[in-house]
N, C-alpha and C positions, 0 to 999 in steps of 0.2 A: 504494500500500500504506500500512495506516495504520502511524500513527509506533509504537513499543513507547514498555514505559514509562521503559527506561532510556533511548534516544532522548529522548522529555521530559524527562527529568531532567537530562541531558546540556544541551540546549539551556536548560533554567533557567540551569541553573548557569552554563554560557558565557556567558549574557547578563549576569548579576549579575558576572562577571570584569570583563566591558568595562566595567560600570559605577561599577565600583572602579577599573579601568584609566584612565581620563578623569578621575576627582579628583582632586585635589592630595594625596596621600598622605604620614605622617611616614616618615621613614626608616626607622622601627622598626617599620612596618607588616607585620605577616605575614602576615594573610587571605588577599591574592592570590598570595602562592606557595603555601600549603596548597592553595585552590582549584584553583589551575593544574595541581599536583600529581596532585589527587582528577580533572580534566578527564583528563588522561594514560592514569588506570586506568580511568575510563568508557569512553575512545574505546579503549581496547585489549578492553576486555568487550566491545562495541559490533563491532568487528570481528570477533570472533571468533562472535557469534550465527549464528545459522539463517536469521532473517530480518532480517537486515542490512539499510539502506539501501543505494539507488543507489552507486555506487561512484564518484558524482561529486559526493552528499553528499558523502558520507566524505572524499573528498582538500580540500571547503571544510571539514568539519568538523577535518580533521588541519590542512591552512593556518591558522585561527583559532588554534587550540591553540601551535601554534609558534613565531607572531608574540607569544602574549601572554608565551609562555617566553621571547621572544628580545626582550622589551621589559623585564623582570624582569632576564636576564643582562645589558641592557645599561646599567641603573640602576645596576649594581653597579661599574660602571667608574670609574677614579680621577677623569679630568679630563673634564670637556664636550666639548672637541675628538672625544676616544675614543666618548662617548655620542654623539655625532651621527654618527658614522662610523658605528655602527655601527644609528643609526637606521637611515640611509638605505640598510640590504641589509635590512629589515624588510617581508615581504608580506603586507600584511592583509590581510582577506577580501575577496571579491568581492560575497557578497550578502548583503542583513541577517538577520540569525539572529531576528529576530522580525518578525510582520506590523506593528509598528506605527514601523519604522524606514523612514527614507524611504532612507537610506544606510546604508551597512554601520556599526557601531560603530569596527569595528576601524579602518578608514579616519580616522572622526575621532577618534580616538585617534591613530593616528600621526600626522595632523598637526598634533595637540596638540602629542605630544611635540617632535618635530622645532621647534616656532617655541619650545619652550620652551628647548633644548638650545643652538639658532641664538640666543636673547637670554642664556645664559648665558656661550656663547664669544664674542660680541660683549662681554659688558659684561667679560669677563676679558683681551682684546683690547684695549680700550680703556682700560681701567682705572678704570673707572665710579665704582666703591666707594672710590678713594684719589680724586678728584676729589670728590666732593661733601664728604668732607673739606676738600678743600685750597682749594675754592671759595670758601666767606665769607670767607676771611684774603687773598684773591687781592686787590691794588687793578684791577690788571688784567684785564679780560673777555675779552681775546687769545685766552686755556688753553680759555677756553670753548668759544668760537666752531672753534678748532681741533677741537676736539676732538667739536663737533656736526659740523661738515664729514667728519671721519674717521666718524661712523659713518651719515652719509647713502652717504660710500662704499661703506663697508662693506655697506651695505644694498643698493646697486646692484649689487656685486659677487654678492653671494648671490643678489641676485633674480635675474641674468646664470644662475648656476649652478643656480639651480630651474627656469626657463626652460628651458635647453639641458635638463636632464637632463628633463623634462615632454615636450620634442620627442622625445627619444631614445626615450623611453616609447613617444611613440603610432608612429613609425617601426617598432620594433619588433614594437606590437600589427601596424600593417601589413601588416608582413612575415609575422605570424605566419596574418594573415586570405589573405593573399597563398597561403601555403604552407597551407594549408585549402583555399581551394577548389580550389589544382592539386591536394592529394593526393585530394580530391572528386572531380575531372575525368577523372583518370587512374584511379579505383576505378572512375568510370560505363563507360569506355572498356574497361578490363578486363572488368569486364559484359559489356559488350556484347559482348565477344569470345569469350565463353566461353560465352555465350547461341549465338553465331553457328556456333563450333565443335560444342557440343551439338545443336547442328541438322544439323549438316552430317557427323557422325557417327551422327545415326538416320537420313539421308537415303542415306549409304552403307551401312547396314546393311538399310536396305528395297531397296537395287540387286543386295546381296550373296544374299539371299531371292529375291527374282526373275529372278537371272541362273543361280541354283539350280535352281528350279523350269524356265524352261527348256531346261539342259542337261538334265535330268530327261524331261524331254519328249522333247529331240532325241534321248536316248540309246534312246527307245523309241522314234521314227520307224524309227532306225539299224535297228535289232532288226530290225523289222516287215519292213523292205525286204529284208535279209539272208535271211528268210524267204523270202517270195514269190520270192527269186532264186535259192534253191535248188531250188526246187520245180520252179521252169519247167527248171533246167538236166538236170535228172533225168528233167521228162516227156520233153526233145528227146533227151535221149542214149537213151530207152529205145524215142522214136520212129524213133529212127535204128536200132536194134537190131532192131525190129520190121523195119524196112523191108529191111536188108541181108537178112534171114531170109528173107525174101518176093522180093525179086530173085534171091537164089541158089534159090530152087528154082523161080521161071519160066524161068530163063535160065540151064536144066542147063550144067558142064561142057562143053567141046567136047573131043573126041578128035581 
């Protein structure tokens, strides 16, 4: 079905989000929450039309919308540590909202944010900002070096936690392709059962017809017989009748 026009409009406008979403923006920035905003009452216009999209548009087009609100509310937050927390429960899209994206926006958009969130709570970890201070007065390259070492740690540590949490991901996707095709398996298998029994219910209902049809039959053999048995027992009693008739007046009385 072809797209409507708020549909296009909708999908303009989402796309020009992400792409305000991915810039470095000043803090005083307001465009993208209006937009975000304006996305909210389209996608609620948008559901409620006649000829709506798929209904599996619609839950990417409500995922995009949510992630770019829930990347807005999480800007707003006081400290980094909070802002990546709160990254990392962010769902971006799954597919690119225009044909000339090779990748969803919103995908690298979050992991914009996230490496930027993760380099702001490393350098507030570290203390990046009062070292390069206190560096040129240092005679000592000691503070340095420590302090590169703490954030190669650091670095390890996170990557350790992007890792695990990346396994967990595709585990999960697993489990979820896992738990597809059993509820797939057991829908066919249901089928088939209900194909089977639908069968075996017109196969009893053509038994139930032709066990009809020849009680039907037998009941008029019955009949028929019942006839012809009458008949006979009626000619013998009246041949008998006759004949007694006929014996008592050859074979008068004796005195």
């Amino acid at each position: 079905m072809a797209a409507t026009r708020l549909e296009l409009n909708l999908m303009r406008l989402l796309s020009r989000c992400e792409a305000l979403a991915a810039e470095r923006r000043d803090p005083e920035e307001w465009r993208l929450e209006k937009y975000v905003a304006a996305l909210e009452e389209m996608l609620r216009e948008l559901k409620q039309q006649a000829g709506k999209p798929a209904p599996e548009l619609l839950n990417e087009y409500s995922r995009k919308v949510d992630f770019l609100k829930g990347l807005l509310e999480a800007e707003k937050l006081p400290s980094s540590t909070e802002k990546a927390l709160a990254n990392q429960f962010l769902a971006p899209g799954r597919t690119p909202t225009t044909s000339k994206e090779r990748t969803p926006a919103t995908k690298t958009v979050h992991l914009q944010t996230k490496a930027r969130c993760t380099g702001k709570m490393r350098s507030e970890l570290l203390g990046t900002y009062k070292s390069q201070i206190l560096l040129p007065f240092c005679p000592c390259r000691g503070l340095a070096s420590d302090e590169k070492q703490s954030a190669v740690e650091l670095d390890a540590v996170l990557q350790h936690h992007q890792d695990m949490q990346e396994k967990l991901a595709e585990e999960m996707l697993s489990l979820a392709r896992s738990l597809k095709n059993n509820t797939l398996a057991a829908q066919n298998v249901i089928k088939q059962d209900n194909q089977t029994l639908s069968h075996s219910l017109r196969m009893a209902d053509q038994n139930f017809e032709k066990l009809k049809d020849e009680s039907d039959r037998l009941e008029q053999h019955a009949k028929k017989s019942v006839n012809w048995l009458l008949w006979i027992m009626l000619i013998v009693v009246c041949f008998i009748f006759i004949s007694m008739i006929l014996f008592i007046r050859i074979f008068p009385k004796l005195k």
